[in-house]
N, C-alpha and C positions, 0 to 999 in steps of 0.2 A: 478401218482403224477403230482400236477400241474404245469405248469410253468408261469409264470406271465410277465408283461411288464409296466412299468408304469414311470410316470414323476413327479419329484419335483420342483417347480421352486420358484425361489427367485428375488429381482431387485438389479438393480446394481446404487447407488444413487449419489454415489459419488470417485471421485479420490484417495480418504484419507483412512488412517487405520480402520475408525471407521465401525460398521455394516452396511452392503451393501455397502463397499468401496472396488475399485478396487485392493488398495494396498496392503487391505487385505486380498484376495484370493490369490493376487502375497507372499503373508507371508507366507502365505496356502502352495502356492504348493511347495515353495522351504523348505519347513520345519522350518520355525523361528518362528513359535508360538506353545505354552506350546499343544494346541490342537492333533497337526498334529504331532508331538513328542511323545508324548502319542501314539497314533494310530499304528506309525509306530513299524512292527513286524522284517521285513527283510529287509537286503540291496538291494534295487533291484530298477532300474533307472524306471518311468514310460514313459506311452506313452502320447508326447506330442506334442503341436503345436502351432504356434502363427504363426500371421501375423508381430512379431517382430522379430530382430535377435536369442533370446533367445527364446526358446519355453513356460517357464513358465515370462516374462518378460510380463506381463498384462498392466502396465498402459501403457509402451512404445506401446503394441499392439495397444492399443485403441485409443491411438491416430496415428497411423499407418492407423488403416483403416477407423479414418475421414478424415485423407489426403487422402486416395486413393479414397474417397469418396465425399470429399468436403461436407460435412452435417457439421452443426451445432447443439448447445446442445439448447435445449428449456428450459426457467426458471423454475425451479421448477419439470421440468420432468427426468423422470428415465434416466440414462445413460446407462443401457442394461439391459440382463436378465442374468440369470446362472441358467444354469438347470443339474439336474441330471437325466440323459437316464439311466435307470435302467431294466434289466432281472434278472431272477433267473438265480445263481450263478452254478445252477445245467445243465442249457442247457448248460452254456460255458465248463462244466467239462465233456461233454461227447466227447470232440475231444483233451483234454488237462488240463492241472491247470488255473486253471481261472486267477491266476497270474502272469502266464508267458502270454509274450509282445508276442512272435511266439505263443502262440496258434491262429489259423486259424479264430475260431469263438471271440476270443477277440479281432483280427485285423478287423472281419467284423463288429463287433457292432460298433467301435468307427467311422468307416465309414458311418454307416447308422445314425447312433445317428448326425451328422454332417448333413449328406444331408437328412434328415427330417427336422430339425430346419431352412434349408434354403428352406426348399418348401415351408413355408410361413412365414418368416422372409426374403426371397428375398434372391437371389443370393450373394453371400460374405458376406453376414451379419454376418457370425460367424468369429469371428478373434482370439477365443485362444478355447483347448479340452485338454481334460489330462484325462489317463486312470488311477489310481492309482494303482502298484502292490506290495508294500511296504506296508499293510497295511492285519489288518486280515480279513475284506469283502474284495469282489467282485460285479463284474457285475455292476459298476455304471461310467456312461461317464460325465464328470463336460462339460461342454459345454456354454462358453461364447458366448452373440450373443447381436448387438445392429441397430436392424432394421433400415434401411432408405425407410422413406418417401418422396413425394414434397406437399409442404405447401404453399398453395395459397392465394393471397392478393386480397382485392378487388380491386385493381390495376387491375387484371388480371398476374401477374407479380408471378413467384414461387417461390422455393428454397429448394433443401435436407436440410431435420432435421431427427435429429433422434425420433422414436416415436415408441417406445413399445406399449403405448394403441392404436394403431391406427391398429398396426400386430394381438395384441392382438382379435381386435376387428373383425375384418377380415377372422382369427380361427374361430371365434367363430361362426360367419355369415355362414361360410362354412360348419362347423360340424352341426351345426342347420337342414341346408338341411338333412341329413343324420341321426341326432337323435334330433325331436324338441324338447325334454326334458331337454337338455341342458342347467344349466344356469347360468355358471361361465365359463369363458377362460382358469379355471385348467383345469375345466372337459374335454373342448373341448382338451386341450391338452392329457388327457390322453389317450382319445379316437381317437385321432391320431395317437400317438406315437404307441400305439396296433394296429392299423388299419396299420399301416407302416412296423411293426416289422414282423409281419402275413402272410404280402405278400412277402418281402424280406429277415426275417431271417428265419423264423417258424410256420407253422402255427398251432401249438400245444401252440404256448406262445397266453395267454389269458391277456383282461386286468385288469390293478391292482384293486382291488373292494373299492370304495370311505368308509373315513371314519364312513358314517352313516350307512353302511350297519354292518362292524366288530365293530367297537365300539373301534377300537383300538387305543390306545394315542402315537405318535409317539416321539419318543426321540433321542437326538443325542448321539448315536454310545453309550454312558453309560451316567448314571446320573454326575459319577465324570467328566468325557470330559465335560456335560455340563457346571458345574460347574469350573472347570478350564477354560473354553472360555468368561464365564461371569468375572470371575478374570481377566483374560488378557485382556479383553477388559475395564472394568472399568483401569488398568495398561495404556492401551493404550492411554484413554482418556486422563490420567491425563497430559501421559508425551506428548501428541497433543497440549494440551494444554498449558504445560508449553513451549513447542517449540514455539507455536504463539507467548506468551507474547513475547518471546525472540526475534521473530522476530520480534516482533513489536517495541520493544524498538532499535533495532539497526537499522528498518526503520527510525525513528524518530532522532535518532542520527546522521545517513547518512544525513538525510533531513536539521538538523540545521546545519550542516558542508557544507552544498551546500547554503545556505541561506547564512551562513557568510559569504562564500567565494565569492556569487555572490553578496551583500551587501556590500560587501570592493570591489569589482572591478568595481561596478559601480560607487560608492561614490569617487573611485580616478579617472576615466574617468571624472565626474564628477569638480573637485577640479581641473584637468588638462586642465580643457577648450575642452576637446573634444565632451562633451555633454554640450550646450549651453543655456538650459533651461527645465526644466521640470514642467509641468502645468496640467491642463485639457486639455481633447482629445478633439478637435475642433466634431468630430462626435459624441461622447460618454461625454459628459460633467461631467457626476458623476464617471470616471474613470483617472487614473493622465498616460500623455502621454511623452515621452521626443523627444526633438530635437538636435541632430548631428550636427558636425561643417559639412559645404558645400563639403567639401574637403575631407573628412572623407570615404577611401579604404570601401567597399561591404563589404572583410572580415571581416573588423574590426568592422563594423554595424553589424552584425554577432552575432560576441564575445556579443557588448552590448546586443544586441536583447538579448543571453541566458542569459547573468549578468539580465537584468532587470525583467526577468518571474523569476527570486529567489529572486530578492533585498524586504527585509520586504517591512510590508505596510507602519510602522512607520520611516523606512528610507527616502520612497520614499515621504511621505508626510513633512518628514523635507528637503528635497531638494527641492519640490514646492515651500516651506515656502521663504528657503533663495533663489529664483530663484524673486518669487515676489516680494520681499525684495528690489533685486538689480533692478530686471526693475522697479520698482514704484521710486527707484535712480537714475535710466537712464533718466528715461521720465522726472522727476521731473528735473535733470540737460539740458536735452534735452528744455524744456519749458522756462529754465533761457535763453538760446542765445539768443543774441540782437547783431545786426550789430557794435553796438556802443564800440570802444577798450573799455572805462569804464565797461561797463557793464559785458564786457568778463576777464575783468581784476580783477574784483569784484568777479567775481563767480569763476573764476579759486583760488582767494586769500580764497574764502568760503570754497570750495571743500579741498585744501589743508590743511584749518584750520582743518575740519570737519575729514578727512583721516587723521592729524595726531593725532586729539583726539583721533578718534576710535581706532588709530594703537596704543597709549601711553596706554588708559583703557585696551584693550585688552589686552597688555603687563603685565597690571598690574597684570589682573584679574591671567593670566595665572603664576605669580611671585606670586601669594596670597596678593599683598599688598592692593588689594582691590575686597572684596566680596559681593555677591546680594542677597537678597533673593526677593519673591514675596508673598506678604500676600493674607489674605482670600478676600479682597476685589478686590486685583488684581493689586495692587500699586508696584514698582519696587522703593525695599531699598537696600542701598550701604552703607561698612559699609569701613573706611580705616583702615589699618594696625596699630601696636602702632609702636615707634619707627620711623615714617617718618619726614625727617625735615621741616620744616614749609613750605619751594620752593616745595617740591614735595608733601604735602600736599595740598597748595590750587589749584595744577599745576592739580593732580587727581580731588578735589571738579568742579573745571570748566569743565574738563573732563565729567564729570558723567552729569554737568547740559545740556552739549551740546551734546550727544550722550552716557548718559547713561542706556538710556533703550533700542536702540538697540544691544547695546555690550551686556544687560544683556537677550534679546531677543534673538540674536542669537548663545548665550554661552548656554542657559536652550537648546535650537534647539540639538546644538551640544552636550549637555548633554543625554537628553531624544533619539538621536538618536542612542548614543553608548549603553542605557539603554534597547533601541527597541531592538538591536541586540545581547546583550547580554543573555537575555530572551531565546533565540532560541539554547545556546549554552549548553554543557555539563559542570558538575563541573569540569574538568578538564583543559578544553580549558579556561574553566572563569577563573580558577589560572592562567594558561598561559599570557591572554591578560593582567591580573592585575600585573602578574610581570613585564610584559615587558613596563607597562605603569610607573611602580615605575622605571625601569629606565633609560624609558626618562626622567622623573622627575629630576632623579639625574643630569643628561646630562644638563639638563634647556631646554630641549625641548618641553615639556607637562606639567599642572597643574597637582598641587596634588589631587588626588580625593578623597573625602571624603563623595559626594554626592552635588544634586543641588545646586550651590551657594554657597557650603563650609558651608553656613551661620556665626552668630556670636561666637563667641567663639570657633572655631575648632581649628583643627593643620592648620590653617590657620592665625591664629595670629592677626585676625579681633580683634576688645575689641567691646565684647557685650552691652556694657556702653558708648559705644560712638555716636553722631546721625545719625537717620537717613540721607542718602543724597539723597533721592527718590525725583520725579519728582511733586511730590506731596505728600500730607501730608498722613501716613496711618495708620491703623488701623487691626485690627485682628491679631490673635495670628500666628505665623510662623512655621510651620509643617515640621522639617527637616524630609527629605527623605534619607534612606541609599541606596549605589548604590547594586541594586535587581539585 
């Protein structure tokens, strides 16, 4: 009777559960797929091994011995191999049951099936083997192995990677010497693995005869096993997949929650004078950079530095906005000094007028007794309250004509900024910020919001029937906007 010797081998593609994933052999050998449950006949522990703590703990292994290794993965290329070191189940029954772990000759195959695979996969290249006895074959070694190469630059410069075609290729160079018929890296392995077996197990085991010769169509272990693994695995995909969504969307959720959080802590550094302007980057001009008070602790530069890599774009470019705003006020007040008391006397009386219009409209805007909108053409409309008495009616009209289109300039700023940040937040957190804005409302510390400018006619108590007080005359229809 004959006895044979031969190799199966498969790649290893990926970390994950799906076909040729690492996870999924580790599913394998601890029994948790419909496959390997099926199969199993008797209670009975196999023989196993890993370069991990746990002997069938695969992906922990594998990456166990790219630490010990220091190799990296190459794009696209295989992450190892997994073979099956296969004899007839009949040489191992002649010193014992080919399922029990003490028989002699099933202790020596899973040793040689090991140090074959590292005779030219290189020294420690195998990091997990499992002999299965729990199961109704025999005689097959699973044998994980994920070669290290060095991979050279034209630098001259190298670096371990791992690289299955490369061992591959190597086999096959090798066996060539030996049978130049050769010519696939199965073949070369099967004529190996006999070549190995012959000298060190038996020299009565022959090798396995390739499939052109029998004709024979290989199947796994029964048509129904196959069929259940093709189930499980379409199972598997589905629920891989519905895991990503899931992690996907609770990435994205963490992300808007670190955005908000770093967007309000900068925007209060910010409002607190601690960050003194934000502009373009004197090196980087199409990028917005900020500047620190002088004074301002390492640590605390720090904190901002991580607030500002989260703070939106739409935040940060409405703090440029109001940053330019104030210095083109600086410079502009800067440019009024004249030695002359007059002159300093006049601009101080300016400034003051101008600061307490701004401070009165603003008041107003944020009380609703007067609201903005901005038409299609771009004109800045102010609408007053009904119900105001005549002193604080034309008290607001003078208002608006002296500094009514920066209150409404940097009210839209301050609108569109909280609308940036909003954008990034969860439905839940949005109910949050909106209750808490209702009431400060109540408090009289924040406008009511209803969206841009409130416009005419809102819960804002504007009278859409009343005129414009824009800086000019305007035109085009008014597009309220709901806060998004």
């Amino acid at each position: 009777m004959a006895i044979f010797a031969a190799v199966r081998a498969g790649a290893l593609k990926s970390i994950g559960t799906g076909r040729g994933g690492i996870l999924s052999t580790e599913y394998h050998a601890k029994r948790l797929d419909p496959v390997s449950q099926k199969r199993h006949v008797r209670d009975s522990d196999p023989i196993a091994w890993s370069k991990a703590e746990g002997p069938t703990d695969y992906v922990e292994a594998f990456k166990a011995h790219k630490r010990a290794t220091g190799a990296s993965e190459r794009k696209g290329a295989d992450l190892g191999m997994e073979f099956k070191v296969v004899v007839s189940p009949e040489w191992l029954a002649e010193t014992g049951d080919p399922h029990d772990a003490a028989n002699p000759r099933v202790q020596q195959l899973v040793d040689e099936a090991k140090a074959w695979a590292e005779s030219w996969g290189g020294a420690g290249a195998v990091w997990g083997l499992r002999y299965d006895t729990d199961e109704k074959g025999s005689g097959v070694v699973d044998v994980f192995m994920s070669p290290v190469r060095e991979q050279r630059h034209k630098s001259g410069k190298s670096k371990p990677v791992i690289s299955c075609r490369k061992a591959k290729e190597e086999l096959l160079a090798s066996e060539r010497a030996l049978e130049p018929d050769l010519k696939t890296s199965g073949a070369a392995m099967q004529s190996s693995w006999a070549r190995w077996a012959r000298e060190r197990l038996d020299r009565r085991l022959e090798r396995g005869k390739p499939k052109i010769e029998t004709g024979a169509v290989h199947q796994n272990a029964d048509l129904y096993a196959r069929i259940a693994e093709q189930k499980e695995a379409d199972l598997r995909r589905r629920e891989e997949a519905l895991a990503e969504r899931e992690a996907a969307f609770a990435e994205r959720e963490q992300k808007a929650q670190e955005v908000r959080a770093g967007s309000n802590q900068f925007a209060a550094a910010f409002r607190a004078g601690e960050v003194r302007r934000v502009g373009p980057s004197p090196k980087v001009p199409d990028r917005l950079g900020w500047w620190a008070a002088k004074d301002m602790p390492e640590a605390r530069r720090e904190e901002l530095r991580a607030a500002w890599r989260l703070t939106a774009l739409p935040v940060r470019e409405a703090l440029a906005e109001v940053s330019s705003a104030a210095l083109a006020v600086e410079e502009r007040s800067q440019a009024l000094k004249e030695p002359e008391v007059a002159i300093e006397k006049a601009k101080a009386e300016a400034i003051a007028a101008l600061r307490e219009d701004f401070d009165t409209l603003k008041r107003a805007w944020v009380r609703n007794e007067a609201t903005y909108n901005v038409s299609t053409s771009g004109d800045w409309r102010w609408w007053l309250a009904e119900g105001l008495t005549v002193a604080r009616k034309n008290r607001l009209q003078a208002c608006v004509r002296s500094v009514g289109e920066m209150v409404g300039f940097m009210a839209q700023q301050f609108e569109e900024m909280v609308n940036g940040v909003l954008q990034y937040i969860s439905p839940s957190a949005r109910s949050e910020f909106e209750a808490e804005w209702s009431e400060a409302v109540e408090r009289g510390y924040a406008p009511e919001w209803n969206g841009v400018g409130d416009g005419p006619g809102e819960a804002s108590g504007a009278s859409s029937s009343g005129p414009s007080l824009g800086m000019r005359p305007s035109c085009g229809k008014y597009a309220k906007q709901r806060l998004a």
